[in-house]
C-alpha positions in Angstrom: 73.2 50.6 -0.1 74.5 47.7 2.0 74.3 50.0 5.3 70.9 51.8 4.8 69.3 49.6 7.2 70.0 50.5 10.7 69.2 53.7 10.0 65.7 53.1 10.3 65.8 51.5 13.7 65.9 54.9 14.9 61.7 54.3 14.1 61.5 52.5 17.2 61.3 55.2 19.7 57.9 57.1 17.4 55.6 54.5 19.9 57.6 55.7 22.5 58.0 59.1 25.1 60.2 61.9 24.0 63.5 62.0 24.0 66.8 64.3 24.3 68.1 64.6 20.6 71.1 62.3 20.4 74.5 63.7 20.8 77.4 64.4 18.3 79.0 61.3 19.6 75.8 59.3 18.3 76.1 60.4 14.9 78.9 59.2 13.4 77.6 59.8 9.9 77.6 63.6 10.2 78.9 65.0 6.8 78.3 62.4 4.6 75.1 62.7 2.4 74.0 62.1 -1.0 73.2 65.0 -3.3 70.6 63.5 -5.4 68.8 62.7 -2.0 65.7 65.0 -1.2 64.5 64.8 1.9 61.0 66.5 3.6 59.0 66.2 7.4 55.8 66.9 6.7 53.8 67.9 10.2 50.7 66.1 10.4 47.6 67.2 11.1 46.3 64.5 13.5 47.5 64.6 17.4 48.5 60.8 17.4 50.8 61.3 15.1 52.5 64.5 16.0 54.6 63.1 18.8 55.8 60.3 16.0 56.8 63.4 13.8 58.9 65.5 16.3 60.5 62.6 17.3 61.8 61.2 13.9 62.4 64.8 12.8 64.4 65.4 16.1 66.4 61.9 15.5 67.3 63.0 11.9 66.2 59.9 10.5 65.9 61.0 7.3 69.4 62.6 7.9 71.4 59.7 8.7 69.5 58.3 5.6 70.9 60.4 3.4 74.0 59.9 4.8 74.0 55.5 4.4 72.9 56.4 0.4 75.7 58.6 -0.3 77.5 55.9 -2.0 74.8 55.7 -4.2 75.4 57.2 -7.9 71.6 58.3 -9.0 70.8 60.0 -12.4 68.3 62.2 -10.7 66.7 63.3 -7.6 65.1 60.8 -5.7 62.6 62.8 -2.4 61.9 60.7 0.2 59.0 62.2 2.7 58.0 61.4 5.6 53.6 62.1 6.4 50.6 61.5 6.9 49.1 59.1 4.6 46.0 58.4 6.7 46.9 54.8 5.9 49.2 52.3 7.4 51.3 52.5 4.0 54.9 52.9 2.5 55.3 53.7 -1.0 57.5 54.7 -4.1 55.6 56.9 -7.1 57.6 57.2 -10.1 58.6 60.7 -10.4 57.2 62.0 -6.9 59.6 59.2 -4.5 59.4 57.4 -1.4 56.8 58.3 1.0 57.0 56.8 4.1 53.3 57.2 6.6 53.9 58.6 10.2 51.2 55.9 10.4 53.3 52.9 10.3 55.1 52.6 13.2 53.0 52.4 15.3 50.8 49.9 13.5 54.1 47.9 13.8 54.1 48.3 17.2 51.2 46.9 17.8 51.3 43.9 16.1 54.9 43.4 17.8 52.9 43.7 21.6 50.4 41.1 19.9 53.3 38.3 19.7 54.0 36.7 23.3 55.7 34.1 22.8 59.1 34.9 21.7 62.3 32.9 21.2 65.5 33.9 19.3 63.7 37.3 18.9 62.4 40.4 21.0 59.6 43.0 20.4 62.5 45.8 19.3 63.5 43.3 16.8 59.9 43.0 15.2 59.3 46.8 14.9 63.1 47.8 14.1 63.0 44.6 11.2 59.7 45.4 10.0 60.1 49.1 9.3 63.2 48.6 7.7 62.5 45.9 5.8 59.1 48.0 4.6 61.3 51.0 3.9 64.3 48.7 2.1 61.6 47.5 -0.2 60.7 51.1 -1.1 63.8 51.7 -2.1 64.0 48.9 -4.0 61.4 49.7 -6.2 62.8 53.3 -6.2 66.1 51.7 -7.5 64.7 49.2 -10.1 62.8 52.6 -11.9 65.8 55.1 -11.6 68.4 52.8 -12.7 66.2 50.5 -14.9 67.0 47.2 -13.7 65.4 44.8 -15.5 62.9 42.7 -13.3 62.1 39.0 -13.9 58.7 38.0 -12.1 56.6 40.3 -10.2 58.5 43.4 -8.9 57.2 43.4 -5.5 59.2 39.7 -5.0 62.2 41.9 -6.7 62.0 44.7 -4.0 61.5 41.9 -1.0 64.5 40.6 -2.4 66.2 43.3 -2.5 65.1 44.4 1.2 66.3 40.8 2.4 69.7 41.1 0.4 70.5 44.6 1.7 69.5 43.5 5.8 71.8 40.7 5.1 74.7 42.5 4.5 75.3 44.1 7.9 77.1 41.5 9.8 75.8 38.3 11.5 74.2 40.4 14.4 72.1 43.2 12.6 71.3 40.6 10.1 69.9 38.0 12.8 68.0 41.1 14.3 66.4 42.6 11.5 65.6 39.6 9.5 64.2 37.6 12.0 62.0 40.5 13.8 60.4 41.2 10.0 59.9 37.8 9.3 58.0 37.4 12.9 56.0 40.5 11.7 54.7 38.8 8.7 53.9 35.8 10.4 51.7 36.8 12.8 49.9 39.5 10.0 48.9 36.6 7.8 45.1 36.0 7.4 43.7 33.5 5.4 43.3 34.0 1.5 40.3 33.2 -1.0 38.9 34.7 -4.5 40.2 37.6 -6.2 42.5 38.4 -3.3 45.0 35.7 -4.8 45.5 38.6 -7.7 47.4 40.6 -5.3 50.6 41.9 -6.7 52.2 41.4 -3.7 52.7 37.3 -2.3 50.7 36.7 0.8 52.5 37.4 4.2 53.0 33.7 4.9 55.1 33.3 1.8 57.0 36.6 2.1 57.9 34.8 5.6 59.9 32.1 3.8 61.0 33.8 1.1 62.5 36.1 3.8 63.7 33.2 5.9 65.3 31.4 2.4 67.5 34.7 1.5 68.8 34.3 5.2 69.3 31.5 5.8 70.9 30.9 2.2 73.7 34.1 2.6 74.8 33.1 6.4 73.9 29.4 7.1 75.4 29.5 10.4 73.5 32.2 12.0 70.0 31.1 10.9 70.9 27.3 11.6 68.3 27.2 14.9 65.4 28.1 12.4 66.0 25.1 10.2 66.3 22.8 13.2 63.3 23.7 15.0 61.6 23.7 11.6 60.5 27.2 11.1 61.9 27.1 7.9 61.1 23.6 6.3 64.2 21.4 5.7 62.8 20.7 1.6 63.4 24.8 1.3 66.6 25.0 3.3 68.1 22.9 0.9 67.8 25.1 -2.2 68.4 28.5 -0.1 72.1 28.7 -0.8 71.3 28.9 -4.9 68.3 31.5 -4.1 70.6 33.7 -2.4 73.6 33.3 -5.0 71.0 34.0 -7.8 70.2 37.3 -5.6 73.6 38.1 -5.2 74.3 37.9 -8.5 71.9 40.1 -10.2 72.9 43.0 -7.3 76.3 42.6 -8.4 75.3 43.0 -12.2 72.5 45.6 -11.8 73.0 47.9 -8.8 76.3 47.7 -7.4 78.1 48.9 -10.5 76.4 51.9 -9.6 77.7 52.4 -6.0 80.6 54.7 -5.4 83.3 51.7 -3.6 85.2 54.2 -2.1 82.5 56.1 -0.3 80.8 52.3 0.8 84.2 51.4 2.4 83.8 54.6 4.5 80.2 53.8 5.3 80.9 50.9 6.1 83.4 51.8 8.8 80.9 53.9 11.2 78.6 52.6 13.3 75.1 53.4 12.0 72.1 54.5 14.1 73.1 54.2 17.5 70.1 54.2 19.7 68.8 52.7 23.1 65.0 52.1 23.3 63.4 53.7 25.8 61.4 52.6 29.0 58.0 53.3 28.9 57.4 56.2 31.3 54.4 57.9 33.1 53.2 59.4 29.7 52.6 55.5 28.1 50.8 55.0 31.2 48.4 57.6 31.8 47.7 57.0 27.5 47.2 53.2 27.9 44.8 54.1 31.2 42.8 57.0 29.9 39.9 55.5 28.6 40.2 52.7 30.9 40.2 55.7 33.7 37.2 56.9 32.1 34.8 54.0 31.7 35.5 53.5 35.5 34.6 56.7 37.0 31.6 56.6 34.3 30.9 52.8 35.5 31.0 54.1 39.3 28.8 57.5 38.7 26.1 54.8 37.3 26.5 52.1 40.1 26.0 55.4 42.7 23.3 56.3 40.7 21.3 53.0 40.7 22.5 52.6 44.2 24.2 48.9 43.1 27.1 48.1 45.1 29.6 46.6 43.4 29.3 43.3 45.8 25.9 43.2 44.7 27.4 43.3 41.0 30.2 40.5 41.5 27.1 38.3 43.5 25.2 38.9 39.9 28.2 37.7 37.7 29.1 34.8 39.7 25.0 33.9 39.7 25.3 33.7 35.9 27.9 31.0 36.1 24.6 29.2 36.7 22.3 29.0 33.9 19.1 28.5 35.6 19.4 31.9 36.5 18.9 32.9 32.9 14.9 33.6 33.5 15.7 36.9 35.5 14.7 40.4 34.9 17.3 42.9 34.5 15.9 46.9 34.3 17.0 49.0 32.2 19.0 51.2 34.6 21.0 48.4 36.4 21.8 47.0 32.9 23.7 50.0 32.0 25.0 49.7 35.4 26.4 46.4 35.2 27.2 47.0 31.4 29.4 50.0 32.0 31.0 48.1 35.0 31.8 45.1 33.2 33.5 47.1 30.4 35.7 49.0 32.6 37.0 46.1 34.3 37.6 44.6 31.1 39.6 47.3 29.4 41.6 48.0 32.7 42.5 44.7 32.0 43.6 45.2 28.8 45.6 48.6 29.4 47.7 46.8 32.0 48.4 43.8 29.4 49.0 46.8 26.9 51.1 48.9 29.1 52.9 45.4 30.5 53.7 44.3 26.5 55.9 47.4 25.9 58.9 45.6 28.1 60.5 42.6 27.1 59.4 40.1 30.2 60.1 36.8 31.1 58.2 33.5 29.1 55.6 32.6 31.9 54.8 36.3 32.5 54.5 36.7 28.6 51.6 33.6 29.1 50.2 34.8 32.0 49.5 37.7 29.9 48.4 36.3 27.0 46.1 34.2 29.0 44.8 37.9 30.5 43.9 38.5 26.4 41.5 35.6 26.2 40.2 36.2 29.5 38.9 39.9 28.6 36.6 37.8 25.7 35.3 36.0 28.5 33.3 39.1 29.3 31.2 38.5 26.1 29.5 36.0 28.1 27.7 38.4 30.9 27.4 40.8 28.3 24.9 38.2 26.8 23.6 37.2 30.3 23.1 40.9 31.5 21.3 41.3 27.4 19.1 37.9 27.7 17.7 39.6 31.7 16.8 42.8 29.7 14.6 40.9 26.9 13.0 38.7 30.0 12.0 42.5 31.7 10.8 43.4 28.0 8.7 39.9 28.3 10.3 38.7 24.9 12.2 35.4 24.8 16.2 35.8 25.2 16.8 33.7 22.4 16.5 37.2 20.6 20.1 38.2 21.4 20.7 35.7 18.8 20.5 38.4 16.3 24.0 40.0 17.6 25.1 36.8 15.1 23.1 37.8 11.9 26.1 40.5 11.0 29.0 37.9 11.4 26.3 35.4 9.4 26.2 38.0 6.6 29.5 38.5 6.8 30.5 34.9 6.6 28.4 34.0 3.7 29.7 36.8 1.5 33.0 35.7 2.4 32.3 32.2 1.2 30.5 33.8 -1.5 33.9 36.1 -2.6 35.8 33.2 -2.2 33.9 31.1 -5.3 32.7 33.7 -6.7 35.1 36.4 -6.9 34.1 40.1 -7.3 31.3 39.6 -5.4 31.9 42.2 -2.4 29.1 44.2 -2.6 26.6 41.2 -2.0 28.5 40.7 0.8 28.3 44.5 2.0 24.5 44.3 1.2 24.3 41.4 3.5 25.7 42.5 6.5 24.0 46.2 5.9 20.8 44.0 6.1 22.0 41.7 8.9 22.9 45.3 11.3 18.5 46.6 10.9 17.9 43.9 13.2 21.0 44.4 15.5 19.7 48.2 15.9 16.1 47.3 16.7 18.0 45.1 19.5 20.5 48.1 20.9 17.2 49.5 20.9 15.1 47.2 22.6 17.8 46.6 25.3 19.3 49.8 26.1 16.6 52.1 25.8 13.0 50.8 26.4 11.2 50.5 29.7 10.8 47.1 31.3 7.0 45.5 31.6 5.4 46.7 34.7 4.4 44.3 37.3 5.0 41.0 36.5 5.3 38.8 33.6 6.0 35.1 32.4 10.1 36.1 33.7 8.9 37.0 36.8 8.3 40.2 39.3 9.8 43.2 38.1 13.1 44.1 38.6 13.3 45.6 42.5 15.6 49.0 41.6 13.4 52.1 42.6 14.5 56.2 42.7 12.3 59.2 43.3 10.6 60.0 40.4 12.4 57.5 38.3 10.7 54.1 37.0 12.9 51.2 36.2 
């Protein structure tokens, strides 16, 4: 099993364009498989996840997998399948096999554009690490039930173990890549914990993160020495890593490796798995990234043509906000969609260039200046209130009624608080925000659709926009 994870690195182009199926050359592993290995593309039925499909099916992945398990002595047919799961999932059924979600990459993906700041690691490394060490741990429990190893503890720890063991095994350099980029992964996917989601079977992602680290750290001191000194992984857990990773090695040497075929590993282990180059992001990733950005703009213009705003008229508006005596203005209902629509375009422009931009691996201040572009697009929350508060002023109510926007997050955060000492107790907190969005809609309402006061009113003279046989 001890080269089954490069193979999987091939997942890194399914976020990416097409590409020319790889050469002879590139696939070394051509005529080895394993016979007890079943193997299945399933086409999906959703268009984001077809390209993902013909990509892995043109790559063989699933090929070359078969190929890195043929040492591998099995006492029955294990299928592994590759679908649609509708879900961001991996997962072994006793029985029925691996099944691994077209979904997933690019879920990984994602999260690896999320993390700027990067040192010792690059974004290929997080999505090649993760998926592997997601599929490794599949196998793991695939292993564990076909061979019946005995597991002490929870079997999820078992499989991660298993996952870290197998990564580890690959040389210094595949090792450094794939452990660190998965650990990075489960960093930056950890979210805070309370009530009944402690009785996951599975350890929370901050502790799978050292866990991760320990194994590595523990089997090739040298190579993960940097993490210890810049205390990433705690100098208390360093200490004790060497015996965690004997006590994994050990029980693979006892349970698993008596049934892999020596002869057939030292041939695996000669060829050079999964070679693969990622691949620049092209027009295609472009014109996706853009598209609704594209849209909202040309939307956001028709409107401002519409309510004959010109745009300086717009950016004189937004930078008159910055003052908040200006908060007792009118605001019709027209221009408000106007400057709504606007806003939002700019705003996810913005963020399709920082998405687009995220897909190469860039220097460390342009990988701030961008992350600085990802709080700045929040910073439009702010005239969507202002441009919300001049709407309520033209309906004559107070603006302190866009306060309800918060009722949903309030019912939200006292059923969390509520789960957390009182566990089980979801559905109150469903009920509560369900109650908390009747007011939010009576707002939408209020805002978007109904017609200012005429004349004036305690804000002031109505708002000034006027068009043939159109009131404001």
């Amino acid at each position: 099993m001890k080269r089954f994870l490069i193979t999987l690195g091939f997942l890194l182009v399914a976020v990416g364009p097409a590409a020319p199926a790889p050469s002879a050359w590139a696939q070394p592993w051509r005529g080895l498989r394993n016979s007890m290995i079943e193997i299945a593309y399933f086409p999906p039925r959703t268009a984001s996840n077809q390209a993902t499909y013909e990509l892995l099916k043109r790559r063989q992945v699933l090929e070359e997998l078969s190929a890195f398990l043929a040492p591998l002595r099995l006492p029955r047919k294990l299928r592994v399948e590759m679908l649609e799961c509708h879900v961001i999932n991996a997962f072994y059924i006793p029985d029925q096999g691996v099944k691994l979600c077209y979904e997933l990459p690019a879920y990984v993906a994602h999260i690896a554009s999320r993390i700027r700041i990067r040192s010792g690691f690059t974004k290929d490394d997080v999505i090649v690490g993760t998926f592997v060490q997601v599929v490794l741990h599949e196998i793991g429990h695939a292993v564990f039930d076909m061979l019946q190893v005995p597991v002490l503890g929870r079997e999820e720890d078992g499989a991660d173990q298993v996952a870290a063991f197998v990564m580890l095994n690959f040389g210094k350099a595949i090792a450094r890549r794939t452990l660190t980029g998965s650990a990075q992964f489960l960093r930056a996917t950890d979210v805070p914990m309370w009530g009944s989601a402690f009785a996951d079977e599975h350890g929370s992602p901050l502790q799978r993160f050292y866990n991760l680290l320990c194994i590595a750290y523990g089997g090739l001191p040298d190579t993960f020495q940097d993490l210890v000194e810049a205390g990433t992984l705690p100098t208390e857990r360093a200490q004790g890593c060497a015996r965690e990773y004997e006590q994994v090695n050990f029980a693979f040497a006892e349970t698993i490796l008596p049934h892999v075929d020596q002869d057939l590993l030292k041939q695996g282990q000669s060829i050079a798995w999964a070679q693969w180059e990622s691949e620049v992001p092209g027009i295609p990733d472009l014109i996706a990234d853009f598209r609704l950005a594209i849209i909202l703009a040309v939307t956001a213009a028709v409107v401002l043509r519409w309510t004959r705003t010109s745009p300086r008229e717009l950016v004189r508006i937004v930078r008159a906000t910055l003052k908040l005596g200006n908060i007792r203005s009118r605001l019709g209902r027209h221009r408000w969609w106007a400057y709504m629509l606007t806003t939002t375009a700019v705003a996810s422009l913005v963020f399709a260039l920082d998405n687009f931009l995220s897909r190469f691996e860039l220097p460390f201040m342009v990988q701030v200046l961008l992350a600085v572009m990802d709080y700045a697009i929040y910073g439009a929350a702010y005239w969507y209130i202002f441009f919300c508060v001049g709407r309520l002023h033209d309906r004559n109510r107070s603006g302190w009624w866009v306060a309800l926007l918060l009722v949903p997050w309030l019912g939200y955060w006292i059923g969390a608080t509520a789960e957390r000492y009182y566990p089980g107790s979801f559905a109150t907190m469903a009920k509560i925000i369900a109650v908390g969005l009747v007011p939010c809609l009576w707002l939408v309402i209020e805002v978007a659709f109904r017609r200012g006061t005429r004349g004036n009113n305690r804000y002031g003279p109505e708002d000034g926009y006027r068009r043939v046989g159109v009131n404001a």
